[in-house]
C-alpha positions in Angstrom: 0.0 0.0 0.0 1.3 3.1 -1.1 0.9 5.9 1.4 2.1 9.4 -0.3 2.5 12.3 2.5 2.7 16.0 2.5 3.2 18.7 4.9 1.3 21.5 5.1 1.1 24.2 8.3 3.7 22.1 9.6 0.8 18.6 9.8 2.8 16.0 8.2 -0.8 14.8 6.2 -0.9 11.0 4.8 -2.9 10.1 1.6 -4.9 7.1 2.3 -7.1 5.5 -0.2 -9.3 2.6 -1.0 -10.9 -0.1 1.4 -9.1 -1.0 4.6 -11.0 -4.3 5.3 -9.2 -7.7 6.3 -7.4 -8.3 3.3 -5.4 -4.4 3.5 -4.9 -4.3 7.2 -1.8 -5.7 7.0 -0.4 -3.7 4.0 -1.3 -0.5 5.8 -0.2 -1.4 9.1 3.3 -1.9 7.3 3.0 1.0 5.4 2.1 3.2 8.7 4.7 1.9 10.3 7.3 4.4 9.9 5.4 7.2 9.8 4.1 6.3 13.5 7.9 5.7 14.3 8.6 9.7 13.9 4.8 10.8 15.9 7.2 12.1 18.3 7.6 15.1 20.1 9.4 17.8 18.2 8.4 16.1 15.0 5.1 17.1 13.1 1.8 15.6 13.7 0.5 13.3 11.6 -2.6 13.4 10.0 -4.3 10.7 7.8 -6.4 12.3 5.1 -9.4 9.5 4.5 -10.8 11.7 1.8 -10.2 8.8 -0.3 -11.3 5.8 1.8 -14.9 4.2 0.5 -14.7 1.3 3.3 -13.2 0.6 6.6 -13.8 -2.7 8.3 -13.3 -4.0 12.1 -9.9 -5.3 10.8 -8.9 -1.5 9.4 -10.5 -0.1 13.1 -8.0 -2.7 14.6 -5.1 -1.1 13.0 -6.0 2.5 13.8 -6.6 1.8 17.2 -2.7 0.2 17.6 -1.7 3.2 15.6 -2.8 5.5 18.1 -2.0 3.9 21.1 1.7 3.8 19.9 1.8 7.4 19.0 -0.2 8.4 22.6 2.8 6.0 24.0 5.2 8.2 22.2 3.5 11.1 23.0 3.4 12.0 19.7 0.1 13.7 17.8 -2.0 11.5 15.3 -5.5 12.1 14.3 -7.8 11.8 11.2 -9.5 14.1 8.6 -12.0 14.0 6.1 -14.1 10.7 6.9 -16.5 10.2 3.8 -20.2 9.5 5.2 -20.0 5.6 5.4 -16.6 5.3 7.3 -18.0 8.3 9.2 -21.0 6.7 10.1 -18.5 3.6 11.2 -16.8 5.8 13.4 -19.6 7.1 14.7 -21.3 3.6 15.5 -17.9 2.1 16.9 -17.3 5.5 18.9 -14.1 5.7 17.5 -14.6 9.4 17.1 -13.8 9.4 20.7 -10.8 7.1 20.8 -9.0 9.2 18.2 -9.0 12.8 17.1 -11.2 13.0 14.2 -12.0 16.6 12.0 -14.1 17.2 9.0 -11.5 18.8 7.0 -7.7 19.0 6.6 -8.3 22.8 6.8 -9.9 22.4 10.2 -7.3 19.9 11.0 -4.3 21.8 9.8 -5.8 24.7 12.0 -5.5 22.8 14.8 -3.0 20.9 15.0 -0.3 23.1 12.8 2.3 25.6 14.1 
């Protein structure tokens, strides 16, 4: 899975697209992988931009929640923009909303989490 990344307002923002169900968990836990290793202090936060993701299963929610436990652990910043309406809805329903920061735009996020 490729993951392309920006910065922008100092967010270090993640491109992720596609479905993350049982059969891409794995690819994009690999493919997260070293951008949790520098969610550090001093290092920019990072943001995943799910503009692009159609589908998110338990098995995608699994690796989220690992990727935000290690970056709390870290104490590094990770959150999540631009949910389309059927993974926000997932969210919603899981209360993952709650486990992880979530924003409605990159703009809002950027605003918020950016220098």
């Amino acid at each position: 899975m490729h993951l392309p990344t920006r910065e922008q307002s100092g967010v270090l923002i993640v491109s992720v697209s596609g479905r993350i169900d049982h059969i891409a968990s794995e690819e994009f836990t690999k493919a997260l992988d070293p951008l949790l290793a520098s969610c550090v202090p001093g290092k920019p936060p990072l943001l995943l931009d799910f503009s692009g993701v159609d589908y998110i299963s338990s098995a995608g929610l699994r690796v989220l929640m690992i990727a935000s436990r290690r970056a709390k652990g870290q104490r590094g910043v990770f959150a999540i923009a631009a949910l389309q309406p059927l993974v926000q809805e997932v969210f919603a329903i899981s209360r993952f909303n709650l486990i992880m920061p979530c924003y409605v735009s990159l703009d809002a996020a950027c605003k918020v989490l950016g220098a």
